[in-house]
N, C-alpha and C positions, 0 to 999 in steps of 0.2 A: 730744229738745228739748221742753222745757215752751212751752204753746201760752199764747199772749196772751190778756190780758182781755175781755171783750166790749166794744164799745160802747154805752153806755148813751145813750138819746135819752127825755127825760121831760116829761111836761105834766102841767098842775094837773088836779084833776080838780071837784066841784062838792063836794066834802066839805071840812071842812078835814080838812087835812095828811095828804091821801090823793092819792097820784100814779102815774098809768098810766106805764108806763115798756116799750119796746120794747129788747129787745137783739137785737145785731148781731155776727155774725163779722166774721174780716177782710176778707173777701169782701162785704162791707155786704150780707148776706144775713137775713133773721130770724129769728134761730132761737130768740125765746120772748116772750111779753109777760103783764106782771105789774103787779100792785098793791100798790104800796111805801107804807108806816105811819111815818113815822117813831118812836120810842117813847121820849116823855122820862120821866124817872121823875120822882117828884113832890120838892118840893125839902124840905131838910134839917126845915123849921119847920115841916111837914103832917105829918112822922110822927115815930112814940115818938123819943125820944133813943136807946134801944138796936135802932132797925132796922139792919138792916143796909145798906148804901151801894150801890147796882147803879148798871150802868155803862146811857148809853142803847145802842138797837138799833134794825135796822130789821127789821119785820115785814113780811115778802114773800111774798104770796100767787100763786104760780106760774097763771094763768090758761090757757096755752098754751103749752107747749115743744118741741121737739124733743131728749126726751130717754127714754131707757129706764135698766133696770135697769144697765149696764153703764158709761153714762157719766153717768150722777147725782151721782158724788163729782165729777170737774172739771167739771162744769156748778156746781156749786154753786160751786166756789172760784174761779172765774173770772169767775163772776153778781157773788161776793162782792164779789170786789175790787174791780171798776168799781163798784157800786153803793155801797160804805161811801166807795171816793172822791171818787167823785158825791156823795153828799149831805153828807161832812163840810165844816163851816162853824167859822168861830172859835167859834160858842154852841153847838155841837152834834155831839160826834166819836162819832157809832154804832163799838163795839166791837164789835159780830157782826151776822149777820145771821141769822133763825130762819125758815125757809121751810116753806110750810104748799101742801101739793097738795091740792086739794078732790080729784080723783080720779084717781090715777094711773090713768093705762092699762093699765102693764102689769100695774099688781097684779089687775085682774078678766083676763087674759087667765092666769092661774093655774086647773090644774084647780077648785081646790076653796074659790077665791077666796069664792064666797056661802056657803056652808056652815062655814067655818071660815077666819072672818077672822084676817090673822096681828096683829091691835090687842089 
């Protein structure tokens, strides 16, 4: 059985359109907090006529999770879902979300993590 989405609980933060965002099981327990970007792209009459068209996103810097190597793919698609349906709006439907770890844990708990980074 596919497990449900997080609950997403979000406040402004003193940037613009930068926002702390706590997720939640269903157990209203924490299990990550993050800082969400929304990302417009710039509009059709700022760039050449043959750019090409990207969709917006939201840019999600994982601060604190409980997550490891094993359950990183449904953390992410589960973060996903609440959070693209959190912030979609009539002027603003993020297509993906691109998640950015400053520093996994588990990757330095790898023998040979400082010597040979896998980037």
């Amino acid at each position: 059985m596919k497990q449900a989405a997080y609950t997403v609980k979000i406040s402004k933060t003193l940037y613009q359109d930068t926002y702390r965002c706590i997720l939640q099981n269903d157990n209203d327990e924490t299990i990550g907090t993050l800082r969400v970007l929304p990302s417009f792209p710039l509009g059709r009459n700022e760039v050449p006529a043959n750019a090409p068209e990207v969709p917006p996103f939201l840019l999600v810097i994982v601060d604190d999770a409980d997550i490891n190597k094993d359950n990183l793919i449904d953390f992410e698609e589960r973060a996903s879902y609440a959070l693209l349906k959190r912030f979609s709006a009539e002027n603003f439907l993020p297509q993906h979300c691109q998640f950015y770890y400053p520093s996994p844990a588990f990757v330095f708990e790898q023998p040979d993590s400082t010597t040979n980074p896998i980037m």
